[in-house]
Residue, then its C-alpha position, 0 to 999 in steps of 0.5 A: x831061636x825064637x825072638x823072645x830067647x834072643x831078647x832073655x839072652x840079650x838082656x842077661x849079657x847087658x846085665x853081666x856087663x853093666x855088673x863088671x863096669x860097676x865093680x870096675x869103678x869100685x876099685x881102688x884108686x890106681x887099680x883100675x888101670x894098670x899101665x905097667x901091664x900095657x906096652x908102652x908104645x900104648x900106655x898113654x894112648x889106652x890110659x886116656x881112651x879108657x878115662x875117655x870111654x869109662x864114664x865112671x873114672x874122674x879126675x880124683x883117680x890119678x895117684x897123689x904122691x910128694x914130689x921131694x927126694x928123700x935126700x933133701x927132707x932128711x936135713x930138715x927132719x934132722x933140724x926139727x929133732x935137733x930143735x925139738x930136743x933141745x928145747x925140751x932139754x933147756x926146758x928140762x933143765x931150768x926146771x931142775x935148777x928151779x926145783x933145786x933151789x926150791x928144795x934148799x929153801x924148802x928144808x932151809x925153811x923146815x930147819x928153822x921151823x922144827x926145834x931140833x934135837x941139837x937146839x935142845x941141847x944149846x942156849x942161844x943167847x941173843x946180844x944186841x950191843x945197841x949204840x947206848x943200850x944192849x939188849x940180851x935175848x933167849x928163847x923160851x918155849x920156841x919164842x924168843x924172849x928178853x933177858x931181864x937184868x939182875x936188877x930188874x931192867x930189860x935193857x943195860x947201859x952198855x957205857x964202860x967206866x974204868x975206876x981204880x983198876x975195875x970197870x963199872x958197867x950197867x946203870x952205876x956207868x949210867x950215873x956217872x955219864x952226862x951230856x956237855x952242853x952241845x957247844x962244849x962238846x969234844x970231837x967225839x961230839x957226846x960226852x965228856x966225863x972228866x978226863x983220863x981214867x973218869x970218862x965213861x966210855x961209849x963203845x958205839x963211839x969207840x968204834x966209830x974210829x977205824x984206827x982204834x986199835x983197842x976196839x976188840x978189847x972194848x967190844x970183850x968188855x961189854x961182851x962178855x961180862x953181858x952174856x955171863x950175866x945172861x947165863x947167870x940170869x938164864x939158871x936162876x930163872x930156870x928153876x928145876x931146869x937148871x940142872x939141865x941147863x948146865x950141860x948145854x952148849x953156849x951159843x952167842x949171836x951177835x948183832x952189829x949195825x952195817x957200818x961196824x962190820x963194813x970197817x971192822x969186819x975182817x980185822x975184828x969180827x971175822x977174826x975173833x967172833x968167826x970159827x968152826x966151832x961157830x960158837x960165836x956168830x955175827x948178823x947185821x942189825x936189819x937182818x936180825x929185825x926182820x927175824x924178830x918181825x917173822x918170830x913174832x909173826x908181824x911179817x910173813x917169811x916167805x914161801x920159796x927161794x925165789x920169793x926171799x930172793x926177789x923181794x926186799x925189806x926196808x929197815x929203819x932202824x932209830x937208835x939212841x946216838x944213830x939211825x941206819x936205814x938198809x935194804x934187805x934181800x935174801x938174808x943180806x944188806x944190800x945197801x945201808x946208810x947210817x946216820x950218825x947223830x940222828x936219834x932218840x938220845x938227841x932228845x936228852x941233849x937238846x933238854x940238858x941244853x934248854x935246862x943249863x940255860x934256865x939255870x942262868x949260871x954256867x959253872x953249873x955245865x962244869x961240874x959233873x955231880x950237876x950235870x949228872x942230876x940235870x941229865x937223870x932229870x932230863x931222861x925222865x922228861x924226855x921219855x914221858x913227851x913220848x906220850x904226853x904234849x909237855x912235862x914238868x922238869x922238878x930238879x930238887x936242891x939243884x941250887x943248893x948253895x947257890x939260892x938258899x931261898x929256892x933251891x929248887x928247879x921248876x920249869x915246864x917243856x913242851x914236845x913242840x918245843x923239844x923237837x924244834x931244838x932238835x930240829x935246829x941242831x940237826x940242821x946246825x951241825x949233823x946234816x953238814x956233816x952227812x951231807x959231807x960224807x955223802x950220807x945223802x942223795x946227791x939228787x935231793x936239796x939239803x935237808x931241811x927238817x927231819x921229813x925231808x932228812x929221811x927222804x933224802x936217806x932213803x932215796x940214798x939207800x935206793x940208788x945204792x941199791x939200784x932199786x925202785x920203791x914200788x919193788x920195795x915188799x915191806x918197810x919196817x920200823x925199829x930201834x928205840x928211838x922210834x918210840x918218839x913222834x917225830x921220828x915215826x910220823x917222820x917215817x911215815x911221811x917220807x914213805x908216803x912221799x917216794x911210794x904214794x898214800x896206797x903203797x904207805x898204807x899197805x907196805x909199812x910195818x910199825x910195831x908196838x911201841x914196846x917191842x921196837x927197841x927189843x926186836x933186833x935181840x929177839x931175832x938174833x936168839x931165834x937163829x938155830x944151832x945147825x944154822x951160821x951167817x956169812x955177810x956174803x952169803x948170807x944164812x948157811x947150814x952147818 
């Protein structure tokens, strides 16, 4: 063979050879020895030579593989599922939990929203029984409204007069009612009209007494002749509807201050006012404010559960013989404080006083006719310092018989002056007694003004409630005893003084001056048919 044969052939066996180590080092890893072929006397030995002699096998050619048994990861891979499940089921179920409650909220919501078939066919007459006026309500055209008198009034004289084997109530008892000057005064610390079958009556008074074993048949009294008179008011205004009126089933809610159902709740209302027929409901006073509020759109109704639930309503409520401050959280009281003595009739009082003195003579503050002229007087001048600085007091042949030269009572009072003496008299004999029923904070001086009272009533309700002022979402402002100065700048002061300017600015809720006295009657009509309360539970659905 000639050099050149040999040099073709010795260059096409290089190039088969340098084919197959490349196509070698191209196999997988693991592939390119297999020492389970080799004896194992030369496994090791022919697997190092050939790393050794093969230039194209490195490092990144040995087989990688976990080091633990299989036994001992099964516990762990147990563990996580176990983990895993069950923190997915926890999760699972405190949304079912949360979307159920929402649910009930929701169609809670949706019912009182609706005017249903069954509210169509019910008349729901709203009594607030008031400490000296009752107000009565119904809705009219899904907005509840208030039921004026016969006489024309919005609100009646809830005082009981039993002459001659017959009970006057309305503004005839009004007539017959007056003030003692404050330090004649019985125990009952109001009125003394004569004695025995003479006296007019004030239930809220009445009820005051735990013992007071007539209380059913007192509150029946008021009760019922109102809520007839409301039916009676309710055909006559209903024109050509009347007719269909008739047919309708009679509902009556009625609202009591926290401290009524506190004591007479399970031997009074519970007994007589509570049953399957739910004809006849009960509903604390600041719950059924805080309704009217919504129906009238002057606070919002919350969105979910869970809102209602977690915020609070603070409600002040300032009534004629008592204000009672209360919070308020998902449909019930928590914490309620009532301060009796403290309101708008303190003003009638006080003016009586001012005028018995003026007279100089004090058989007049023993003769009721006298008494009777003088207070009559003495409202109309207490309600026009509402909006006016002073007021002039004319009390006509006041002194017949007395000075037959001048006969007549002229005198001027101011409503500085007015709310001083108020004032005075607080501090003289209404905040001991507070103080002394732990009406109070325990935490705060004694009151000395009124500011300083309602800061001390509230921080009270605060730590009833275990509460915090900033957790507080509205105050409200109600009662008609509002109406005055004192006690709304009052209000707003004592706020501003737990809470801060910012939070007063934003928090509180003063209604006109109209509607104050009228929306805890107006919330009470707007519950509907299909709806009952419970002072535990709060609003259910029957």
């Amino acid at each position: 063979m000639s050099n050149h044969g040999r040099f073709l052939l010795r260059a096409g066996f290089n190039a088969l050879l340098g084919a197959g180590r490349k196509q070698q080092a191209l196999l997988p890893v693991g592939a390119v020895v297999s020492p389970s072929s080799l004896p194992d006397s030369q496994r090791e030995d022919s697997y190092g030579q050939k790393r050794q002699r093969d230039p194209f096998l490195t490092s990144s050619s040995k087989r990688l593989f976990h080091s633990t048994a299989n036994r001992e990861i099964l516990p762990l891979v147990a563990a996580g599922a176990v983990v895993f499940i069950g923190r997915y089921s926890w999760k699972a179920l405190n949304r079912m939990d949360e979307d159920w409650e929402d649910y009930l909220w929701e169609l809670k919501q949706y019912e009182r929203a609706r005017v249903q078939a069954k509210a169509d066919a019910t008349i729901t007459i709203g009594v607030d029984l008031g400490t000296f006026y009752l107000k009565l309500s119904r809705v009219n055209k899904n907005k509840p409204q208030l039921i004026e008198t016969a006489q024309g009034d919005r609100y009646r004289f809830n005082g009981i007069l039993s002459q001659d084997d017959d009970v006057i109530m309305g503004k005839p008892a009004l007539e017959k009612f007056f003030y003692e000057k404050t330090d004649e005064k019985t125990d009952d610390g109001v009125e003394n009209n004569d004695s025995g079958s003479n006296k007019v009556v004030l239930p809220y008074m009445e009820l005051q007494n735990e013992s007071n074993d007539d209380a059913t048949a007192l509150v029946q009294k008021v009760f019922v002749p109102a809520v007839a008179e409301a039916m009676e008011r309710v055909m006559s205004d209903g024109g050509s509807d009347a007719s269909s009126d008739e047919k309708k089933n009679l509902r009556t809610v009625l609202t009591l201050p926290p401290l009524f159902y506190n004591k007479h709740g399970d031997g009074l209302f519970r007994k007589n006012y509570h049953d399957n027929s739910h004809q006849t409901i009960t509903v604390p006073e600041p719950v059924a404010a805080i309704w009217g509020a919504q129906a009238l759109n002057l606070i919002p109704t919350p969105e979910s559960k869970e809102e209602n639930s977690t915020s609070s309503t603070m409600v002040m409520d300032i009534g004629g013989l008592a204000s009672t401050i209360s919070l308020v959280r998902d449909d019930k009281v928590v914490a309620s404080v009532s301060l009796d003595g403290i309101g708008g009739e303190n003003f009638v009082q006080q003016l009586v006083d001012r005028i018995l003195v003026e007279t100089g003579d004090e058989t007049m503050g023993k003769e009721p006719m006298t008494l009777t002229m003088i207070q009559t007087n003495a409202r109309s001048s207490a309600l026009e310092l509402v909006n006016k600085t002073q007021s002039k007091i004319h009390i006509p042949f006041l002194y017949m018989g007395r000075r037959p030269d001048d006969p007549h009572l002229e005198t001027t009072i101011s409503r500085a002056v007015l709310e001083q003496a108020v004032q005075d008299g607080w501090s003289k004999s209404i905040i001991p007694k507070l103080v002394e029923e732990n009406m109070l904070s325990s935490s705060l001086p004694i009151p000395k003004d009124v500011t300083s009272l309602f800061t001390s009533a509230v921080t009270k309700v605060l730590e009833e409630s275990n509460e915090i002022p900033t957790n507080i979402e509205r105050i409200l402002l109600v009662g008609g005893g509002s109406r005055h100065k004192l006690f709304e700048e009052a209000c707003k002061e004592s706020i501003t003084a737990l809470m801060g300017p910012a939070n007063y600015q934003s928090k509180i809720v003063i209604p006109e001056t109209s509607l104050r006295a009228e929306l805890t009657a107006l919330g009470a009509a707007s519950l509907l048919p299909n709806f009952d309360y419970d002072y535990d539970k709060g609003l259910e659905n029957v």
